[in-house]
Structure formats: C-alpha cells, structure tokens
C-alpha positions in Angstrom: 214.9 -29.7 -22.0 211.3 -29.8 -21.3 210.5 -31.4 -24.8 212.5 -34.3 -23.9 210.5 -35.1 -20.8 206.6 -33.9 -21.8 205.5 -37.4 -22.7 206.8 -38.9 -19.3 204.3 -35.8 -17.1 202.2 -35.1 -19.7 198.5 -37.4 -19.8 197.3 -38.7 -22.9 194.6 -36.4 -23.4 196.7 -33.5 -22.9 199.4 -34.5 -25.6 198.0 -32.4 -28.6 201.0 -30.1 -29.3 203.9 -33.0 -27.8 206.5 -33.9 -30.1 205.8 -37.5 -31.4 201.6 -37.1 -30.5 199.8 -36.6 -33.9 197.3 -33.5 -33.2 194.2 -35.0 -35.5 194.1 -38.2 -33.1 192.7 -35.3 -31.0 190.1 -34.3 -33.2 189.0 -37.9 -34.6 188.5 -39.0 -30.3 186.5 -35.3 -30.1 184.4 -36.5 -33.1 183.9 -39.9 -31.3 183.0 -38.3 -27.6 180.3 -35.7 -29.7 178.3 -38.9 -31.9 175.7 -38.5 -29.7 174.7 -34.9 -29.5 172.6 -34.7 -32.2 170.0 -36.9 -30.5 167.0 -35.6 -29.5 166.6 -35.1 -25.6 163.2 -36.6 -23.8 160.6 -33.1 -24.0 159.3 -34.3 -20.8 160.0 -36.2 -17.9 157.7 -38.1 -15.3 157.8 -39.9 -11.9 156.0 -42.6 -10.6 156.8 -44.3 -7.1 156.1 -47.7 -6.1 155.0 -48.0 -2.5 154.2 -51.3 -0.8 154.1 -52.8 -4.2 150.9 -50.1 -5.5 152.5 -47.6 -8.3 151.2 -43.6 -7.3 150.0 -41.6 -10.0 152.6 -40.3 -12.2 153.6 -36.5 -11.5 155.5 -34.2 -14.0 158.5 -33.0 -13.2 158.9 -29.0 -12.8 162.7 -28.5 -12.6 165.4 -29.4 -14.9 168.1 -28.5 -17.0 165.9 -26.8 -18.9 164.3 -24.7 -17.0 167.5 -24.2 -15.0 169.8 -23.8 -18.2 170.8 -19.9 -17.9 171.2 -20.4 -14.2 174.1 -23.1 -14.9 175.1 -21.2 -17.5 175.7 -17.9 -15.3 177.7 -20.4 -13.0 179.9 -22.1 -14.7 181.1 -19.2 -17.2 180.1 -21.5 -20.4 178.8 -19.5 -23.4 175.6 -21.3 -25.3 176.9 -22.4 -29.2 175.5 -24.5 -32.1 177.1 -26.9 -34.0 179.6 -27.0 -35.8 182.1 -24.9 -34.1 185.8 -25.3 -34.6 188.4 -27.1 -32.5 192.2 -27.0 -33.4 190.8 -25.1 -36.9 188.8 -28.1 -38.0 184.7 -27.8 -37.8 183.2 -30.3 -35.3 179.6 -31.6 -35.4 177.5 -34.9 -34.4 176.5 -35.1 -38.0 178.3 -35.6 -41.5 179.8 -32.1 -42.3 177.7 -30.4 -45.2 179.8 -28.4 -47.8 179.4 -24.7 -46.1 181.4 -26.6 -43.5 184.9 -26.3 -45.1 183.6 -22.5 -46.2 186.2 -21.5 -44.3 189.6 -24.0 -45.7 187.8 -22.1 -48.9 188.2 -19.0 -47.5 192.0 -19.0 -46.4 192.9 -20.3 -50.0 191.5 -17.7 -51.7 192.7 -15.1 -49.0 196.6 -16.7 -50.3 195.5 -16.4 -53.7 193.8 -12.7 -53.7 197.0 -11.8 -51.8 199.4 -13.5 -54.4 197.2 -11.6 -57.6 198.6 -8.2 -56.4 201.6 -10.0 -57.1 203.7 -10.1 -60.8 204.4 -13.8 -60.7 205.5 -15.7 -63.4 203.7 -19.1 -64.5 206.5 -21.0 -62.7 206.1 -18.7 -59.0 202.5 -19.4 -59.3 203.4 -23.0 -59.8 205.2 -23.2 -56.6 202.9 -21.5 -54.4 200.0 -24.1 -56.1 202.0 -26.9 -55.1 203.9 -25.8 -51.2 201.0 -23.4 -49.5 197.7 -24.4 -51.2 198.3 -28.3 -50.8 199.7 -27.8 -46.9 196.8 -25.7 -45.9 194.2 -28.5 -47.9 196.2 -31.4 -46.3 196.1 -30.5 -42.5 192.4 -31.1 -43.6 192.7 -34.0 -44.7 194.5 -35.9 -42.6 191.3 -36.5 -40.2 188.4 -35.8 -42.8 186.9 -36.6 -45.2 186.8 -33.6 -48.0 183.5 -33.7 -50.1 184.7 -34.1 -54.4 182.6 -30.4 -55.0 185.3 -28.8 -52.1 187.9 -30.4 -53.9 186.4 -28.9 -57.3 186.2 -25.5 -55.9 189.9 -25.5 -54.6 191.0 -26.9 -57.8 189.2 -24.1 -59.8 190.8 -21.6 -57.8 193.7 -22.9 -57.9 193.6 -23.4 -61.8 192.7 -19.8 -62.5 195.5 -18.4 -60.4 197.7 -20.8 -62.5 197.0 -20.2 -65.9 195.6 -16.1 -65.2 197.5 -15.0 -62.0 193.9 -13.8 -60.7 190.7 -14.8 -59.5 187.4 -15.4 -61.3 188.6 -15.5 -64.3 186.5 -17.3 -66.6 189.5 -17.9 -69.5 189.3 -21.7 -70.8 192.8 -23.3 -69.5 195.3 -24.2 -72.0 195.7 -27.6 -70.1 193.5 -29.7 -68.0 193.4 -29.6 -64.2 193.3 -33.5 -64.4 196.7 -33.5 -66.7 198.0 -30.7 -65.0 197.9 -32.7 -61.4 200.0 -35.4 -62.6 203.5 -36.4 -61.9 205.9 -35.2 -65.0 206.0 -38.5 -66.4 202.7 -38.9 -67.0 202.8 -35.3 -68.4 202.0 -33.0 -65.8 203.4 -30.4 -63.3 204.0 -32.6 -60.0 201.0 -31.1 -58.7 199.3 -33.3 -55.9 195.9 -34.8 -56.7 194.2 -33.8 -53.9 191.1 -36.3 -54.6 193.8 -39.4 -54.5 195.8 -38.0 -51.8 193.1 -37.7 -49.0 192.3 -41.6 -50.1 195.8 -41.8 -49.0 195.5 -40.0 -45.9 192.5 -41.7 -44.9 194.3 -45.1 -45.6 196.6 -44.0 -43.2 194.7 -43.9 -40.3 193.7 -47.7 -41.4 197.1 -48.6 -41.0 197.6 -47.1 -38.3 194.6 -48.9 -37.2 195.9 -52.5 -38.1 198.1 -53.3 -35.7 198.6 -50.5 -33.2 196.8 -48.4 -30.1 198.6 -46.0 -29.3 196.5 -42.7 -28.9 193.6 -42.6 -27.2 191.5 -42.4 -30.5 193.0 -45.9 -31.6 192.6 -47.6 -28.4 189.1 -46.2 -28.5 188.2 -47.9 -32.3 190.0 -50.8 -31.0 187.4 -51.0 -28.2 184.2 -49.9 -29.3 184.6 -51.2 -33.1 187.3 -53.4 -33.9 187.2 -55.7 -30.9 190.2 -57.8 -31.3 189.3 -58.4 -35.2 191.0 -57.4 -38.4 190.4 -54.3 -39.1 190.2 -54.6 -42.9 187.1 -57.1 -41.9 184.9 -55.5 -39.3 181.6 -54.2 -40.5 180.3 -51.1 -40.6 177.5 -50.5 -37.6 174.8 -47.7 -38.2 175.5 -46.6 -35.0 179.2 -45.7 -36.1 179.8 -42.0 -36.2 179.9 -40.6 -39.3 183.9 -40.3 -39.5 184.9 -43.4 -38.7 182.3 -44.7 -41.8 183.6 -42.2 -44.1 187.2 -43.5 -42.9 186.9 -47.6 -43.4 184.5 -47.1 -46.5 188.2 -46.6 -48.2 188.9 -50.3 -47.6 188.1 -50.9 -50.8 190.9 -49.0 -52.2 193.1 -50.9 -50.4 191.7 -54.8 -50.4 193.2 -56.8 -52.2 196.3 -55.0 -53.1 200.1 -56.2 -53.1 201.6 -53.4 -52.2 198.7 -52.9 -49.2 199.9 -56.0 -48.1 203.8 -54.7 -48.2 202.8 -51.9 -46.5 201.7 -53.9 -43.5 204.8 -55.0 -42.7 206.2 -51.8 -42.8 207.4 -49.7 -39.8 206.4 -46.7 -41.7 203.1 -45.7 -43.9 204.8 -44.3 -47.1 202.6 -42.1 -49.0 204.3 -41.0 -51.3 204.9 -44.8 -52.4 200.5 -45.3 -52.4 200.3 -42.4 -54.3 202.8 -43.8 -57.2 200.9 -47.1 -56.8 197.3 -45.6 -57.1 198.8 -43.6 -60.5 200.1 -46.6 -62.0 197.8 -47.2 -64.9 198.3 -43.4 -66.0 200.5 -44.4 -68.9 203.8 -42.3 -68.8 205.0 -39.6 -72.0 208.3 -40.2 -73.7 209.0 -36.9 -73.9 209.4 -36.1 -70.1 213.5 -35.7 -70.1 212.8 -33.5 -73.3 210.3 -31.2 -71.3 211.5 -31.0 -68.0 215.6 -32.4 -68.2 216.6 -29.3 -70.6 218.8 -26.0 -68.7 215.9 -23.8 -69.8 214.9 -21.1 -66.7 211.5 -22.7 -65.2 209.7 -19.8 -66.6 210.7 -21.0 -70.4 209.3 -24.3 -69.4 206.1 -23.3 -67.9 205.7 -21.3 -71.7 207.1 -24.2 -73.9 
C-alpha cells in the first residue's frame, strides 16, 4: 500500500529507491553538486576595514576552518575521506574517474568468475552466465558513466577466458574472436552484448531523456545550468561543464544526423534494443544462421559445432 503513495510524501531528493524514480539521476545530480571540490581553497585569508573612507592596514586572519577542522569534526560526527568514495556502489569524484576507479566493477566480475571456475560448466552454462550476470553487473555502470575502452578490454578478457577455458588467466589463444563472438547470431556470433556499443546507447539515453523532458532533479538541473531553453543536440560544450555531463553529450555525434534518432524522438519510449540493431547495421549478416542455431541439437552440441 505504501508503494502506491511514496511519490505523493516522498520529496524529490529522497526518491532514490521509489518505484518509477530512476536511482542514477541520483548519482549524475551528486556528480553535478561535487564539480567544484577539486578547486583549490584560498591558503590564506586577510582583512582590511575602511573607516571614514581611509583603508587600515590589512591583518591576517588566525581562525578558520582550518585551524578549527577537528574541532567541527568532533561535533558533527563526520569522518574525514578523500576522493573518490562510493555512493549507491558507483565511485564519485570532482574529476574524470581514472581506470583504478572501476577496480572495484573489475573486482566483483572476477569474484563471479573465480566462483563459477570451481564449477563443471559446459561451453553453453558459461555462455549464459557471460551474457545474464556479467552484462547486468557492467550495465548498472553504465547507465550514468562513462566506462574507459581499457575497462571494457579487461572485462572482455575475462570474460573471454572463462568462455572458451572455464578459468581465469589463462593464456590459451581463443578459437573465435571476442569482436565476432559479441555479435547477434546473424551476424555470426553468440547474442553477446557489445558492451563498447551498448554504453553509447546508454549514454544516448540520458540525451533523450534530456530532449524534451525535466523530470528528476538532475534534468531540471542540465536544463537550467546548460541547456537553457535550447536544443539539446545544439548546446555547446563549456569548460566549466563537469566532466560527466561532457563525457555524456560528446556522444551527440553518434546520434546527429540519424533517421532513426529522429524516430526515436517522437517516441514515448527510448528503445535500446532498437539503437543497438541500428548501430550493428553495416555488420553484414551469415547465411548460415538457421543452419547453426535453428537445428534441435542440445546447446552444448552447438557451442562445440
């Protein structure tokens, strides 16, 4: 019963875990509120008072937050951190997140992995657990970063060993390529999600979502700080931007231009699945898909023909 009325008590900056709220609009408005962290506080501060129109001498100041930092600390219960730290799982920082950032997404994929090696799978169990667990973990990523290309090599090395070997590490060449083997069938791969294209699609997601919309908090924010009643496939791209909202409208360009961008507009729904046929389309397709995968064999036969 109490689902059904959270939105109506519920404020908009408390609506992280509310059915219909989307959680990363919560993470993208921290990002915004933390741009400027990284700036560098004045070292020192002075005074100087203007009396009847003379200016006094300049005097240094002896008390501040600096000086009275563990003091405010002891009362308010906060505990001193660096950046990044993590908030809803995902690293936050005032600055582009390096690679030794997503160490830990890294980290919980090969903690599945290591824990599916003990593990006699067959080609097509390992298939499956490639394509459900390792793609949903990589994705809740994605849908509000970002993900350097060498993060996205690492997961699909892993990844690709545990396919071909069942373990980790191991340095055997694979029979196929990663690049054929993340294609859909009829192109002559395995179904498995190309996670370079498909956080492109995630990221053009938040674009659309962008267009035409304020919904959250984080949109009504871009709306008032960047887009400011423009189209927001034309805005520029300030300096002072933060980094996450450059990394998201420098995928523009993937979109621009495009019919079925222009389709999707009108849409009351972002279809990814649709984008990510579209952005395959020059891939040309094998005719002996129905041969391959249309047959009775058991999906282990498959995996070996």
């Amino acid at each position: 019963m109490m689902g059904k009325v959270m939105n109506t008590i519920e404020g908009q900056n408390q609506a992280a875990f509310i059915p219909g709220q989307v959680i990363h609009n919560h993470i993208l408005l921290t990002y915004e509120l933390m741009r400027g962290y990284s700036r560098h506080g004045v070292t020192s501060v002075t005074y100087q008072f203007n009396i009847n129109g003379t200016y006094i001498k300049a005097m240094e100041a002896r008390r501040g937050l600096r000086q009275g930092r563990k003091d405010l600390k002891n009362l308010t219960g906060f505990a001193e951190g660096n950046l990044p730290f993590r908030y809803l799982e995902i690293p936050l920082s005032s600055k582009r997140l390096s690679a030794q950032a997503y160490d830990s997404l890294i980290d919980k994929i090969m903690g599945k992995i290591n824990h599916w090696s003990s593990r006699l799978l067959s080609y097509a169990g390992r298939l499956l657990l490639v394509k459900s667990v390792t793609f949903a973990l990589t994705n809740y990523w994605m849908q509000c970063l970002s993900i350097p290309k060498s993060v996205i090599h690492k997961i699909n090395v892993a990844c690709c060993i545990f396919l071909w070997t069942g373990k980790t590490g191991n340095n055997r060449k694979s029979p196929v390529a990663w690049s054929t083997v993340s294609m859909p069938k009829k192109n002559g791969g395995l179904n498995i999600i190309d996670l370079d294209i498909w956080n492109t699609i995630t990221l053009l997601k938040l674009i659309w979502n962008l267009s035409d919309k304020a919904d959250s908090l984080w949109e009504r924010w871009i709306h008032t700080y960047y887009v400011k009643n423009q189209n927001i496939m034309d805005i520029e791209v300030t300096t002072n931007a933060s980094w996450i909202v450059k990394a998201i409208l420098n995928q523009r360009g993937c979109a621009r231009g495009r019919s079925w961008w222009g389709d999707m507009l009108h849409q009351d729904k972002f279809k990814m699945s649709k984008i990510y046929k579209e952005l395959l389309r020059d891939v040309p397709q094998v005719p002996w898909k129905s041969l391959f995968y249309g047959n009775l064999a058991r999906p282990r036969a498959k995996i070996n023909l």
